[in-house]
Structure formats: C-alpha cells, structure tokens
C-alpha positions as CSV (number, residue, x, y, z in Angstrom):
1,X,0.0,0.0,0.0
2,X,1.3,3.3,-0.8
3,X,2.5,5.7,1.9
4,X,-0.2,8.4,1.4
5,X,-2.9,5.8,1.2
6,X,-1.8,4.7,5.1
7,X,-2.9,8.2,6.7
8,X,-5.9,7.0,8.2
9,X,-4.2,4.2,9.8
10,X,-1.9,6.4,11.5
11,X,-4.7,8.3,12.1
12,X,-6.1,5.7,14.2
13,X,-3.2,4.8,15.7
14,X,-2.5,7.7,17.2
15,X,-6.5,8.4,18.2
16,X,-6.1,4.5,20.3
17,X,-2.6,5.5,22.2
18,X,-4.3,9.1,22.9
19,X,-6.8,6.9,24.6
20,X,-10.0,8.4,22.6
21,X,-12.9,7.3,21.3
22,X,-13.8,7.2,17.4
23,X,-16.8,9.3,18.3
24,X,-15.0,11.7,20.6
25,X,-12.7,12.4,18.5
26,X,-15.4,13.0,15.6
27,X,-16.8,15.4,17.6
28,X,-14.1,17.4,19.0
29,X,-13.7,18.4,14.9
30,X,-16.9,18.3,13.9
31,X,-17.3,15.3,11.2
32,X,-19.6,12.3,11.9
33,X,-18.2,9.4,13.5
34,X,-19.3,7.4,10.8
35,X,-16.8,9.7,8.2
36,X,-14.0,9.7,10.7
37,X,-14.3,5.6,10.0
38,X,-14.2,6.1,6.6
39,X,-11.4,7.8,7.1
40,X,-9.4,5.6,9.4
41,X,-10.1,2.9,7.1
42,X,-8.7,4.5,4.5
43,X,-11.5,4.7,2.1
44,X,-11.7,8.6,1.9
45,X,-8.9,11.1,1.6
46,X,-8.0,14.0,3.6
47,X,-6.3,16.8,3.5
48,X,-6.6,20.8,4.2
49,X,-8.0,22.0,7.4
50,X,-9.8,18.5,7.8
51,X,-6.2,17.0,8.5
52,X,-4.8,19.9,10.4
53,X,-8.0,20.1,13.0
54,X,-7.0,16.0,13.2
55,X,-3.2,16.4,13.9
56,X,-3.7,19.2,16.7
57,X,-6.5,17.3,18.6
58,X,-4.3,14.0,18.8
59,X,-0.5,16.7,19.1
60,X,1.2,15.7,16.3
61,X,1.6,17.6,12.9
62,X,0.1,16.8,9.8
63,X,3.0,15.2,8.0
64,X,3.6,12.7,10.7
65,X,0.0,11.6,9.9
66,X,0.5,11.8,5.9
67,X,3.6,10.7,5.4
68,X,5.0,9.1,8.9
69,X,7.8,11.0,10.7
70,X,11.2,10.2,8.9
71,X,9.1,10.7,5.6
72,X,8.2,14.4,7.1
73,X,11.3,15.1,8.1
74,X,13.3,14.4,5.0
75,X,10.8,15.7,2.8
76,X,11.7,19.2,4.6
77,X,15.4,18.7,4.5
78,X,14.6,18.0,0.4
79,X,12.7,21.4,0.4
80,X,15.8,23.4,2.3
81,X,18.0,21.7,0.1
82,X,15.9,23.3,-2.8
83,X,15.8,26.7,-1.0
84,X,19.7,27.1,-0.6
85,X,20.1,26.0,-4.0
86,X,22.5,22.5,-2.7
87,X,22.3,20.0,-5.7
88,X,24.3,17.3,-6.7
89,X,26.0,14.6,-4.6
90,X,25.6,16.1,-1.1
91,X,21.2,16.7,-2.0
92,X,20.9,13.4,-2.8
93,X,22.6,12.2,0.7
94,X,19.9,13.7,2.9
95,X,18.1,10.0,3.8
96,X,21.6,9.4,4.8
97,X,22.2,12.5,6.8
98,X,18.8,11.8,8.4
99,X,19.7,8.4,9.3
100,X,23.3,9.0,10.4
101,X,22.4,12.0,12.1
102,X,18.7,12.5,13.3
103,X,19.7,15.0,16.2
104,X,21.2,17.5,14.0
105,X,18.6,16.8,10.8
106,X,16.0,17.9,13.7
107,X,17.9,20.7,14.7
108,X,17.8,21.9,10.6
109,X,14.7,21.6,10.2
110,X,13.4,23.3,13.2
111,X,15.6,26.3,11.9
112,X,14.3,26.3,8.6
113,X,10.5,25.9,10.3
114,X,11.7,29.0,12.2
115,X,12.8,30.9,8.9
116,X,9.7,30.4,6.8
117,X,7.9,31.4,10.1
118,X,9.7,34.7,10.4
119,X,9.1,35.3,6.5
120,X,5.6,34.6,6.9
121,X,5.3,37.5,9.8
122,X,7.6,39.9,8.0
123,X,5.2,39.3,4.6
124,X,2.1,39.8,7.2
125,X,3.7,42.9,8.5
126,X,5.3,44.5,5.5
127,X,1.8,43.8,3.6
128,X,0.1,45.9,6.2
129,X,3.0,48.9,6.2
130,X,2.6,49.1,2.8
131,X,-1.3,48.9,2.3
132,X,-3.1,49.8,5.2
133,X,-5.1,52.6,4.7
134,X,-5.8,53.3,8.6
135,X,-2.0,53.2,9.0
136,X,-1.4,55.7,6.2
137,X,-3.7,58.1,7.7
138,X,-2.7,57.6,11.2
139,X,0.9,58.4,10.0
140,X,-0.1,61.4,8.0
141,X,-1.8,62.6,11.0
142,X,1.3,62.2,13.4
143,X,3.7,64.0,10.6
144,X,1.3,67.1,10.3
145,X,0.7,67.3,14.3
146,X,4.2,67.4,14.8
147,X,5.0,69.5,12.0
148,X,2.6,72.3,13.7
149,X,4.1,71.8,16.6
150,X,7.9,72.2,15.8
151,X,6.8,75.5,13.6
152,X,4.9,77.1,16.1
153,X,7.4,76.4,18.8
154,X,10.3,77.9,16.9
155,X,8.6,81.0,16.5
156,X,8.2,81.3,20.1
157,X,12.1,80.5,20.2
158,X,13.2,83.0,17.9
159,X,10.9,85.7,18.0
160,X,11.7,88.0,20.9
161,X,9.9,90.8,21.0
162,X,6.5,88.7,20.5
163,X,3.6,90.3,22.1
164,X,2.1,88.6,25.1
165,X,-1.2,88.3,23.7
166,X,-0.1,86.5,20.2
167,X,2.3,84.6,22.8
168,X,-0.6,83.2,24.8
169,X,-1.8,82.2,21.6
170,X,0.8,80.0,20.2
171,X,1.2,78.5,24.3
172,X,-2.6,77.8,23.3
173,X,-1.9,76.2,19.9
174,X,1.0,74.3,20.8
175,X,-1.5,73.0,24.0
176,X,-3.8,71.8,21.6
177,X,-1.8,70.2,19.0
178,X,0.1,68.1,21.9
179,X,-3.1,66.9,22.8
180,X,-4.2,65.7,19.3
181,X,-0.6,64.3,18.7
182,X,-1.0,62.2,22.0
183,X,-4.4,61.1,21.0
184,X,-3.7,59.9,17.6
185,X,-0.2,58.0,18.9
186,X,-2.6,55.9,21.1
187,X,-4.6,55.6,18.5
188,X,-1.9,54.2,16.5
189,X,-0.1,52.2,19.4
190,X,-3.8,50.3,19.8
191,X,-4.0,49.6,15.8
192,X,-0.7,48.0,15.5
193,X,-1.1,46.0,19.2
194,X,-4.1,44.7,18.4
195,X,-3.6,40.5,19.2
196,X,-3.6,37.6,16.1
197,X,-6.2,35.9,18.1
198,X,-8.7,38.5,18.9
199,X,-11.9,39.6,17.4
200,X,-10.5,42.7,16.1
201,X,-7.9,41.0,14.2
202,X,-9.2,41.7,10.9
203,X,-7.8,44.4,8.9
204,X,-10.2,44.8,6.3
205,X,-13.5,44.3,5.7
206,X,-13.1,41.1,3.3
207,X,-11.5,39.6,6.7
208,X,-14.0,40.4,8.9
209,X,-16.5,39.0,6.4
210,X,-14.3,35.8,6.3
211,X,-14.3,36.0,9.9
212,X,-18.0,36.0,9.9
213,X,-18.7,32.8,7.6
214,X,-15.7,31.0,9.2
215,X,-17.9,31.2,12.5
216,X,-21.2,29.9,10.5
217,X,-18.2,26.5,8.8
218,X,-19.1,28.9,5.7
219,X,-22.5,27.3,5.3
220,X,-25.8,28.2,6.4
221,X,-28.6,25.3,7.2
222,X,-31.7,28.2,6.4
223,X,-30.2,28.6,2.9
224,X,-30.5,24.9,1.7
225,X,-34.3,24.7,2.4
226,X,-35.7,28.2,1.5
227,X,-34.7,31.2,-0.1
228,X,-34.4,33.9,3.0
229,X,-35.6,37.1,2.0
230,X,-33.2,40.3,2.2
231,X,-34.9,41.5,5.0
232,X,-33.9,38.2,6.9
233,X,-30.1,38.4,5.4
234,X,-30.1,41.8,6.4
235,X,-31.2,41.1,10.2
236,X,-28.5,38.2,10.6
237,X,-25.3,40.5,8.7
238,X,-27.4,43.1,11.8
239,X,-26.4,40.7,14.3
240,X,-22.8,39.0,13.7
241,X,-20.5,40.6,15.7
242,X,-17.6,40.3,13.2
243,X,-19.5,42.6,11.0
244,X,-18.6,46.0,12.3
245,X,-17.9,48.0,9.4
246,X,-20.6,49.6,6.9
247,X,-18.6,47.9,3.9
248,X,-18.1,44.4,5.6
249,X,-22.3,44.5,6.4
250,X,-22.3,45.3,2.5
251,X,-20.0,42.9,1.2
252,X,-21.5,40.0,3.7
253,X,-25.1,40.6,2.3
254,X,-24.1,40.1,-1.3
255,X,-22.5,37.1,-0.3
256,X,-24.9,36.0,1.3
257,X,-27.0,36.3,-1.1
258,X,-24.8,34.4,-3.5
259,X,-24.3,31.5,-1.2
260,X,-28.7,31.2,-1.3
261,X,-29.1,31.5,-4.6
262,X,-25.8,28.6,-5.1
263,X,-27.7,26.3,-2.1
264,X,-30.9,26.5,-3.7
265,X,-29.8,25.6,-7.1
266,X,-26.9,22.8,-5.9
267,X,-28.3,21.7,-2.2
268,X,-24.9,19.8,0.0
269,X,-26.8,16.9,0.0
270,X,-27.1,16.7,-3.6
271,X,-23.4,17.6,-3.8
272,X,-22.7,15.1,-1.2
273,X,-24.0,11.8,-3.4
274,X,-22.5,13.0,-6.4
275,X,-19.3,13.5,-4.7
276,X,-19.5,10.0,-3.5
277,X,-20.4,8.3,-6.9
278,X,-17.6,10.4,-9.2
279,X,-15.3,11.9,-7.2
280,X,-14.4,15.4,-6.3
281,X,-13.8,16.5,-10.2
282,X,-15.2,19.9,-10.7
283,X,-15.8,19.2,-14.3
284,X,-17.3,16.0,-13.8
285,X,-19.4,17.5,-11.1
286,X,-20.7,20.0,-13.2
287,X,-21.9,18.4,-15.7
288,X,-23.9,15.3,-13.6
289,X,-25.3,18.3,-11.9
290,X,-26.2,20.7,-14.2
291,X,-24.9,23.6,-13.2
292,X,-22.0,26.1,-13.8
293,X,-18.3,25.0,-13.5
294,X,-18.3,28.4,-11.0
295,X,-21.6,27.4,-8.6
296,X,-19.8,23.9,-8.4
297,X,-17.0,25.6,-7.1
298,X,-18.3,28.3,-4.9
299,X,-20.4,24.9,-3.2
300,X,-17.4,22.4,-3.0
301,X,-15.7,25.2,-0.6
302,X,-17.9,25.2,1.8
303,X,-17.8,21.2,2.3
304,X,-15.6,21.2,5.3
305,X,-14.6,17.9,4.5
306,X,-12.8,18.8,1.7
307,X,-10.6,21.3,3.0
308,X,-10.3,23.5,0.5
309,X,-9.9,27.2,0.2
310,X,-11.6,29.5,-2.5
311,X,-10.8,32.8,-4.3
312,X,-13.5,35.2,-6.4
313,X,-12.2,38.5,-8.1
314,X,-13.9,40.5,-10.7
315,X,-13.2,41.5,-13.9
316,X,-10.5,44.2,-12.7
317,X,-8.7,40.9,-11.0
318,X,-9.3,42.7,-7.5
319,X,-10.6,39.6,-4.8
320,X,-13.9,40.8,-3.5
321,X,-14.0,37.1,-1.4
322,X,-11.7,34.2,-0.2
323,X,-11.9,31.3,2.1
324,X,-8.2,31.4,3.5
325,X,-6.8,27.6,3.1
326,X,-3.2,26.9,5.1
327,X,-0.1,27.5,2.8
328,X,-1.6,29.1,0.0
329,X,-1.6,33.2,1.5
330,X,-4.0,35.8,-0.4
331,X,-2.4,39.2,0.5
332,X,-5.0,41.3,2.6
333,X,-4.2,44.4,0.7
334,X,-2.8,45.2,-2.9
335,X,-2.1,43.4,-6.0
336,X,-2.7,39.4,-6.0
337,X,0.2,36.9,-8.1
338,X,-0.4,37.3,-11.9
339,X,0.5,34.3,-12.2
340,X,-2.7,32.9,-10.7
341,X,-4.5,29.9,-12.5
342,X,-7.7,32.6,-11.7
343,X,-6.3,35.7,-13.7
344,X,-5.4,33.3,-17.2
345,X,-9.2,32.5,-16.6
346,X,-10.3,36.2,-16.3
347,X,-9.1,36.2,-20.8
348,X,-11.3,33.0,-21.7
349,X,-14.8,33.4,-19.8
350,X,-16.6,30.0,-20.1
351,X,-12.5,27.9,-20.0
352,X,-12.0,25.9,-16.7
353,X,-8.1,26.3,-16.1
354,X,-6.7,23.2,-14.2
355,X,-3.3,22.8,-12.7
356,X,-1.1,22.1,-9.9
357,X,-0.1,25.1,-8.3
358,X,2.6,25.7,-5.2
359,X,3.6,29.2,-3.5
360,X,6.6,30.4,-3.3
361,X,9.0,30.3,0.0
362,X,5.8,28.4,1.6
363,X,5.3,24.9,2.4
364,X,5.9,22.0,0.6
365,X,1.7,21.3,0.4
366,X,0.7,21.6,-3.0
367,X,-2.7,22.3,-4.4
368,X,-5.1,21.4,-7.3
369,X,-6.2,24.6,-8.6
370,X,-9.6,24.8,-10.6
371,X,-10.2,28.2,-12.2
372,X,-12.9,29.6,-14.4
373,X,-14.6,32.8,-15.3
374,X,-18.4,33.7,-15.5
375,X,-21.3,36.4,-16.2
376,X,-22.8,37.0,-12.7
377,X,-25.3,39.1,-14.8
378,X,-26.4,38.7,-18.3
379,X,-25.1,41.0,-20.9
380,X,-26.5,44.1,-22.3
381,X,-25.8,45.9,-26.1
382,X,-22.7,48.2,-25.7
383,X,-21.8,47.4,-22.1
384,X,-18.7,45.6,-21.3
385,X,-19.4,42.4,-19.2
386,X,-19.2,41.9,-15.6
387,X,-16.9,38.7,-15.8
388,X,-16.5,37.1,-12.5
389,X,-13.3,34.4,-11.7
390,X,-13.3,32.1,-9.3
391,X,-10.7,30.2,-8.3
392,X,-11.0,26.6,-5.8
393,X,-7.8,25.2,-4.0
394,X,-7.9,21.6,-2.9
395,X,-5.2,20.4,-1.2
396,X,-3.1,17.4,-2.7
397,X,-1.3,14.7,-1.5
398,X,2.4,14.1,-3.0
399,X,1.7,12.3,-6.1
400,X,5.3,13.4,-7.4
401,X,3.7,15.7,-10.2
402,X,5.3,19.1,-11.0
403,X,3.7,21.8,-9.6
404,X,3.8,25.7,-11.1
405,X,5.6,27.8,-8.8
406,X,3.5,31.3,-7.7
407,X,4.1,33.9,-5.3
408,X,1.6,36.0,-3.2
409,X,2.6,39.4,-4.1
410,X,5.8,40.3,-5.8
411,X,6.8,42.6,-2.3
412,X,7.3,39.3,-0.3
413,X,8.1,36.7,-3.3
414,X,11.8,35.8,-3.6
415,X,11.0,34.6,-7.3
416,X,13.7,37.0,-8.4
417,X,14.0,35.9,-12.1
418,X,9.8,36.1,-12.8
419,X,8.6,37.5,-15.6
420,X,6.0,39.3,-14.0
421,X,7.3,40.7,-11.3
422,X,6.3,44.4,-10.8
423,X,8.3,45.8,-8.2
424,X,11.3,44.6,-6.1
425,X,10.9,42.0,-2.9
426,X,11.8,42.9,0.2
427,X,13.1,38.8,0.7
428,X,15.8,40.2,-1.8
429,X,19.4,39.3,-0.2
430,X,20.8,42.3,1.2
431,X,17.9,43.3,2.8
C-alpha cells in the first residue's frame, strides 16, 4: 500500500494510544463518527483543514500523519536543500544524513520551520505597512501634528519681542496640538497592538467577512431549504458581531446572497451523493449536476470535508472574497500573483483552467487549482461584461507531479527571475 494511502491508519493509531474514542474524536472536529471511519479505514482522503483540526487534537503535525515522521522530516530537508540551491552529490545524501544524524537533521529543520515562520510574519507585516489605509492616515496625522508643533514652537524661540497676547496664543496652539498628537499616537499604538487571536484581528473588511462565515463553517442550514428574504439576510449581517464596518455588512449581504441562490440551485446533500459516486472533479461534477463550473466551485468550498480554500475576483482581477486555506496566503491588501490559475481564466470566460499550483517560499503542500470565469449578470448591447473568476484550492497529497511555482505578491516573493514581477521584494538578499 502506498504511503499516502496509510494516513488514516496512523490516524487511528495515534487516536487508540491518545486513549480516545472514534466518536470523541469526531466530535471534538466536527465530522460524523461514521466519516472519521471512513477515514481511518482508508476509504476517503483528507487533506486541508480537515487533516490539520486531526493532527492538533491528537499533538502531532500533519505530515507525521500523511507521510510518517522520517518521511516528514526528510521531505523538509529536500525542500531546504531546494531553497539554498545544494544539488548534486551532497542533495541526494539527505536520507543518509537523516539516518546518520537525526539529532542535528531535527535541529535543521526546526531552523528552517523558524525561517519560513519569520518570513511569513515579515510578509504579514510589511503587507500591512505598505497597504493599510488606517496606518497611512494615522501616519499622515502624526507628521502634520508634529510638524505644527515644531513650527509654532520655533517662532516662540526666535521671536523676541513677540507680544504677550499672540504669545498666549501659540502656548494655546502648541497645548492643543500636543493633545491631538498624543491622541492619535494611542490611537496608533492600539491599531498596531491589536492581538492575532482577537476579534479585532481583521484588517479589512473582506476579513472580517471571512471572519463572519468562518464562524457559520461557511454554510448556512436556512439557505438549503428556502430562499431567506433580504430582509432576513439583512437582520443576521445586523447581528454577527464580526461585522462592524458599513462595507463588511455590504460585502457580507451580497455574499450571502450568492451563497442562497448557489444552495438552492446545488443543495450539500445533492453535492454530497454526487461526490461519493464520481469523485471530487469539478468538471465531472458539473456536468452530472447541471450547473455552472463556477456554482460547483463556490459549493465544493464550503464542504468542510474537503478542506479547501476559494478565491472570487472581478473583472479588474481585484478579490472581493476568499476562504483562506493553510499554505496558500491571499495578501490582505494590494495586487494578488499574476500568475494565478484565476487571472489566465479572467481572458477565456466560459475555460476551466486546471493545474497544480505551489507558493513560493511556503510549504511544501501543494494544491489542485480549478479556475474559471463567468457572467454573474447577463449581458446588455454596448456594455462591457461583468466577468466574475473564481478560483478553488484543494489540497493534494504528494503524487510526485510538478507543480507551477506562484508567489503571493511580488513585495514578499523571492521569485527574483519572474517575468511578472512588478516591483522589487523585500526577501531580496541584502535586505
């Protein structure tokens, strides 16, 4: 049997010497117990979120489970290898080195955990310098406040024979604008401190809408049985507490909106046997079903099962929505990867773009990519149309198949010799 193939017998393995129960442990991640048997039977796949919700309930990571922990760890030592650019003789000795040397192979790939770690914060964080718009403001606030300040003090400084009156004044002004100028540094100090893990994490209002569905597993059970009206959509976008700006209530309506109009038409149960009698194709899946290559995609996302994540721009190629999956980053502000399977589709409406894709400077996981573009509206004489991509991720299992090499955004891809890059990285060397 191959090694992938054996994931859910390590699965169980590990749930027997943790001491839990099948249906425990089903719980605790929110699948039926009768799927987790499936799975530790190995007679369904897994991957994406499913895997990583699997590997943190029993502590262990999700490569121990896939692939079995030698395999991980010289599968990592492969991909540093790659990174430093080490061919030859000495690349093709790392089972050796791992054998001869485990201690130190750990010690390696700890470090080069550590490294992608740090990248991954300094893309976060440079992403957010360079893009923020509350930043930007905040900073153009603190450089005007300060620049009043400093002028008005040095015309107290060098102006002696000011008049006591116009003196008072400029005491008065210089008062004031050290009051706003402590105000908006707190201001500032509380935007940048605000914690990963809070509710206020999200920077934008595409992530507090993706904060909001993430709550609801990105499916809602009053959807699949009737249509609610607006009114109704409107009252729950009212309610979720994610939803605090004017643009994420919006945003959150229209997709909710979308998501009825997808469950009513393609229902999960519906999805669910056709899944289970031809596979997870998107293709195949579309046409047994009926329905648009897009819809098919927009519905497979929100399967928790599968895992996988999901990416919708319009015709300007700006994402209006995305279901984050783990190691494939979507930049929170600015200018996506051209090289996107989802932009090529944007040029062929109606083409369903297939490939394996992997990110650049990320994890080894890899991803089937399934892009196509559509008309959310029909057309009308002399009016350019609205074309609409959409772009699903499903995580893949190490089948040994080349997979293209993308980036995030050019400011944190180290990609130097892309064709498409438009502006320098800050991963450069040097830097």
């Amino acid at each position: 049997m191959a090694v992938e193939t054996l994931t859910g017998s390590r699965i169980r393995e590990r749930r027997v010497m943790a001491g839990l129960k099948q249906a425990d442990l089903a719980r605790d991640i929110g699948i039926s117990a009768s799927y987790l048997n499936l799975i530790e039977h190995n007679r369904r796949r897994i991957g994406g979120k499913l895997l990583l919700s699997i590997a943190q309930r029993l502590g262990t990571e999700a490569q121990a489970l896939t692939e079995g922990a030698e395999a991980a760890l010289i599968a990592t030592l492969r991909e540093a290898a790659v990174e430093a650019g080490l061919t030859g003789p000495e690349a093709a000795q790392v089972e050796e080195f791992a054998g001869r040397f485990p201690g130190w192979a750990d010690v390696l790939v700890g470090t080069c955990r550590r490294v992608a770690t740090l990248e991954e914060t300094i893309e976060a964080l440079s992403d957010r310098l360079a893009h923020d718009p509350h930043l930007a403001a905040s900073m153009h606030e603190l450089l005007t406040t300060a620049a009043s300040i400093r002028s008005t003090a040095a015309i107290l400084a060098e102006t002696k024979t000011l008049q006591p009156e116009w003196r008072s004044r400029f005491h008065a002004n210089i008062n004031e604008d050290s009051r706003r100028l402590s105000q908006s540094a707190e201001a500032l100090l509380a935007h940048l401190n605000v914690e990963a893990d809070a509710d206020d994490a999200a920077g934008s209002p595409q992530e507090e809408v993706e904060a909001f569905l993430a709550r609801h597993d990105f499916r809602f059970e009053a959807t699949e049985h009737a249509a609610p009206s607006r009114e109704a959509l409107e009252q729950m976008v009212d309610a979720a507490v994610e939803l605090r700006s004017q643009a994420a209530r919006f945003i959150a309506v229209r997709v909710l909106e979308q998501i009825t109009k997808d469950a009513q038409a393609l229902p999960t149960a519906h999805l669910h046997e056709e899944i289970a009698a031809h596979g997870t194709d998107p293709m195949t899946l579309a046409r047994q079903t009926g329905q648009p290559v897009g819809r098919v995609l927009r519905r497979m996302a929100a399967l928790p099962e599968l895992g996988a994540g999901l990416v919708v721009c319009d015709r300007a190629g700006t994402v209006i929505f995305r279901k984050s999956v783990e190691g494939f980053t979507v930049p929170r502000h600015g200018a996506c990867c051209p090289l996107w399977p989802l932009f090529g589709a944007l040029s062929q409406p109606g083409t369903v773009v297939a490939r394996k894709v992997r990110q650049v400077s990320r994890s080894e996981a890899g991803f089937y990519s399934f892009a196509t573009a559509e008309l959310p509206a029909p057309a009308d004489y002399n009016a350019a149309p609205l074309v609409q991509g959409v772009m699903l991720l499903l995580p893949s299992a190490p089948d040994g198949a080349a997979a293209e090499m993308v980036g995030s955004t050019c400011r944190v891809c180290a990609q130097e010799a892309c064709a498409a890059r438009r502006e320098p990285s800050i991963l450069s060397a040097g830097i």
